[in-house]
C-alpha atoms as an extended CHARMM CRD file, in Angstrom:
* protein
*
        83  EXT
         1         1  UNK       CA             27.1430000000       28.4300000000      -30.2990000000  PROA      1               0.0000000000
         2         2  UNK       CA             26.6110000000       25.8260000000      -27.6630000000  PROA      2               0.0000000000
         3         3  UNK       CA             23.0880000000       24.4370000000      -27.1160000000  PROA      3               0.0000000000
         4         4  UNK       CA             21.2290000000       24.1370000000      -23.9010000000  PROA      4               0.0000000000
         5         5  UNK       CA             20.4160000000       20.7420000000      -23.2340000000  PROA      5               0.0000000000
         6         6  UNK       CA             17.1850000000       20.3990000000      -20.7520000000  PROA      6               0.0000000000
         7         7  UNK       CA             18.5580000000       17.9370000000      -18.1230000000  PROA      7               0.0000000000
         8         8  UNK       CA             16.2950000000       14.5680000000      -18.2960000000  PROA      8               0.0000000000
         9         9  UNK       CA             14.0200000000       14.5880000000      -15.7910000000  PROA      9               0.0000000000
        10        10  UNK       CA             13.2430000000       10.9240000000      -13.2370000000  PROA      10              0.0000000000
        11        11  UNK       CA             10.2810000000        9.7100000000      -13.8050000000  PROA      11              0.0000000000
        12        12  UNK       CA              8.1060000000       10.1290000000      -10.8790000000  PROA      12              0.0000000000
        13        13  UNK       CA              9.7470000000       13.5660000000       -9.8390000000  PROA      13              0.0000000000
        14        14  UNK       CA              8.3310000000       17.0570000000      -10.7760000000  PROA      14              0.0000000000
        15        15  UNK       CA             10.3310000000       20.6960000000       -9.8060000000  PROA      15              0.0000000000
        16        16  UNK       CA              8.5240000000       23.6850000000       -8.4540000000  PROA      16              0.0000000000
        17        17  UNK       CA              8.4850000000       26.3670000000      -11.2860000000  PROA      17              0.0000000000
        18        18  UNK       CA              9.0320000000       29.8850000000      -10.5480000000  PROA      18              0.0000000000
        19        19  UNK       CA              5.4630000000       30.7060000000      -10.1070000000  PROA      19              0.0000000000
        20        20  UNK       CA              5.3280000000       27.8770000000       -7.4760000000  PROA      20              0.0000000000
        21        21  UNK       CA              3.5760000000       25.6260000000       -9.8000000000  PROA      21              0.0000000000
        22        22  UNK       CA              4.0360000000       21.7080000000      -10.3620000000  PROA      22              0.0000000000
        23        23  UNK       CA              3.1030000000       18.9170000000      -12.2000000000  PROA      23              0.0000000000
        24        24  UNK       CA              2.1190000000       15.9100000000      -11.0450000000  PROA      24              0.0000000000
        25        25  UNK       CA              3.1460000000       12.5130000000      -12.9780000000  PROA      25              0.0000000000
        26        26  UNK       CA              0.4530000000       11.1610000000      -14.9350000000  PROA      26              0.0000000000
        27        27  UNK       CA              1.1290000000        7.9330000000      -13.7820000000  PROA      27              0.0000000000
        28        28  UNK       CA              0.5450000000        8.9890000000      -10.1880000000  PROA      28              0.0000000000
        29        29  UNK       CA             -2.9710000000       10.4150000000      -11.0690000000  PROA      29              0.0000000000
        30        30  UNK       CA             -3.7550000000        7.3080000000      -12.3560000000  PROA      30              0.0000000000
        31        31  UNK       CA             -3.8400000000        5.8450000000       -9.2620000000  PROA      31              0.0000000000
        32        32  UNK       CA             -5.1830000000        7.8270000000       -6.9670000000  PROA      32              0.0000000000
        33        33  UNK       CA             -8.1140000000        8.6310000000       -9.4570000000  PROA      33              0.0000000000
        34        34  UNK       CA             -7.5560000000       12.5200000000      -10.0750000000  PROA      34              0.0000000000
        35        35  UNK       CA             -9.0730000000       13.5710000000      -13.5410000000  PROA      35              0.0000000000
        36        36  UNK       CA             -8.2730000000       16.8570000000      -15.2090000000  PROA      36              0.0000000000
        37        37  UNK       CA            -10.8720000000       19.2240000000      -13.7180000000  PROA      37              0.0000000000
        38        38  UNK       CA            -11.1110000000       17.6940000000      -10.2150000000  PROA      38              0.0000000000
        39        39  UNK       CA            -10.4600000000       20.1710000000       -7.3300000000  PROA      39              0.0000000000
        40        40  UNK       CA             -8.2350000000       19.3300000000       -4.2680000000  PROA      40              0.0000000000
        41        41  UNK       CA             -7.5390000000       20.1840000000       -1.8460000000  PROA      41              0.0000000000
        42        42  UNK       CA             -3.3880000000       20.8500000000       -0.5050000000  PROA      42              0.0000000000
        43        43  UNK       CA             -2.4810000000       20.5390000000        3.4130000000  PROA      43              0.0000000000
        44        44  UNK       CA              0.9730000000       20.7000000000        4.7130000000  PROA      44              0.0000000000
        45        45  UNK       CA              1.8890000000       18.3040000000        6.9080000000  PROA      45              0.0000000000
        46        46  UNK       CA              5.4270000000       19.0590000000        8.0060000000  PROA      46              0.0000000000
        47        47  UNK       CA              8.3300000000       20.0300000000        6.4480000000  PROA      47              0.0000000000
        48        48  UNK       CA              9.3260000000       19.0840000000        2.4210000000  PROA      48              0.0000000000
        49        49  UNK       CA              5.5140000000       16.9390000000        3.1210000000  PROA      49              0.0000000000
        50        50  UNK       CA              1.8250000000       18.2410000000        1.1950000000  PROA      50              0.0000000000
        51        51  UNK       CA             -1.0370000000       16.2430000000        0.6350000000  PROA      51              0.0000000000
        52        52  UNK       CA             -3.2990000000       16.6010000000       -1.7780000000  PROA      52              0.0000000000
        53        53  UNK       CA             -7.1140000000       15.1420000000       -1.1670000000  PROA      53              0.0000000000
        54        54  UNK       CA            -10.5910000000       15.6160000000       -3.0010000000  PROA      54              0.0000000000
        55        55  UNK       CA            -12.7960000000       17.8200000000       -0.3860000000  PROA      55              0.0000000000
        56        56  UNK       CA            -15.3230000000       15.7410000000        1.0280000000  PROA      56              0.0000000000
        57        57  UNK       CA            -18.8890000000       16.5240000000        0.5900000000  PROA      57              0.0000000000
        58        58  UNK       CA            -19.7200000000       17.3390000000        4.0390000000  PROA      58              0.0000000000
        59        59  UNK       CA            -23.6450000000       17.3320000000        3.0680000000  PROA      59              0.0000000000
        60        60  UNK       CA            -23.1820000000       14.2250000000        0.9490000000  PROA      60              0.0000000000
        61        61  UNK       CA            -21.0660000000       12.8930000000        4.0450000000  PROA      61              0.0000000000
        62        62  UNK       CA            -23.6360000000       12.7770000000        6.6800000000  PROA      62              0.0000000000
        63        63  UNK       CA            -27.0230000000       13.0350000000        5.1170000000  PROA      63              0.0000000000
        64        64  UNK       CA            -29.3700000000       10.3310000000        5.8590000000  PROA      64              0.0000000000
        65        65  UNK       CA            -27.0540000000        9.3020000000        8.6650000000  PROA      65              0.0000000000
        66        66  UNK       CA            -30.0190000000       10.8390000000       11.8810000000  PROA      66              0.0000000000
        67        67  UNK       CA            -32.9020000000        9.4020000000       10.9900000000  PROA      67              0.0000000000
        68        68  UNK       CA            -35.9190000000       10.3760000000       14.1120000000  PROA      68              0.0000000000
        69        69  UNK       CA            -33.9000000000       13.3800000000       14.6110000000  PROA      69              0.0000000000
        70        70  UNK       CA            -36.6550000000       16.1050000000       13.2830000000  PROA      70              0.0000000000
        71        71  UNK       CA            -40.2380000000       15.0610000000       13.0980000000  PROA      71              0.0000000000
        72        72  UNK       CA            -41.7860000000       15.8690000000        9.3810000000  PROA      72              0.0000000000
        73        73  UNK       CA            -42.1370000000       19.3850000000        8.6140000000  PROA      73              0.0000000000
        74        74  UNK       CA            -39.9860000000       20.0480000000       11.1680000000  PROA      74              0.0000000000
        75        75  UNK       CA            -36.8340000000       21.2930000000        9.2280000000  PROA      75              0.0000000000
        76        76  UNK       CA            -39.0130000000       23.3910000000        6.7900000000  PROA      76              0.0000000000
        77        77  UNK       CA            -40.8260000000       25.5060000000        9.8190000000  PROA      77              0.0000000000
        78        78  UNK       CA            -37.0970000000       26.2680000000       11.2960000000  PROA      78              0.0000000000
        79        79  UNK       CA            -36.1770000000       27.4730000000        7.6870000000  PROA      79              0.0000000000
        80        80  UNK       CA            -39.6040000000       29.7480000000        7.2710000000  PROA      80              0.0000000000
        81        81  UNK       CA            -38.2860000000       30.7320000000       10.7110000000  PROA      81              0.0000000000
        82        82  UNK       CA            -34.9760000000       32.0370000000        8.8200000000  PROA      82              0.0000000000
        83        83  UNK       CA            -36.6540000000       34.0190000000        6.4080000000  PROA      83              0.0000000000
């Protein structure tokens, strides 16, 4: 019986499994800051290109940013207004 031997991967390189899955190099983690857990998001950019990015916090983004824009209480009578 002959064995199978896995061929050695490069480091740096991943393969798409059959369930379209990959995994990205631990080293490359590292340095963009990804922790297990985090949630990204995937564009395509062109062919054979993806990138993956954390989704911004659009809230977290901009609040704080329009100061003057509402008076006080203004923002919480639009929001009864809602209801």
């Amino acid at each position: 019986m002959v064995e199978r031997v896995k061929p050695k991967r490069r480091r740096g390189y991943t393969r798409v499994s059959p369930k379209h899955q990959v995994t990205i190099p631990i080293d490359a983690l590292a340095v963009a800051g990804i922790h297990e857990g985090d949630e990204l998001r995937v564009e395509a950019v062109g062919p054979g290109r993806l990138i993956l990015s954390r989704p911004t916090d659009v809230i977290a983004r901009y609040a704080g940013t329009m100061p003057g824009i509402w008076e006080p209480g203004e923002l919480e009578a639009l929001k009864d207004e809602w209801r």
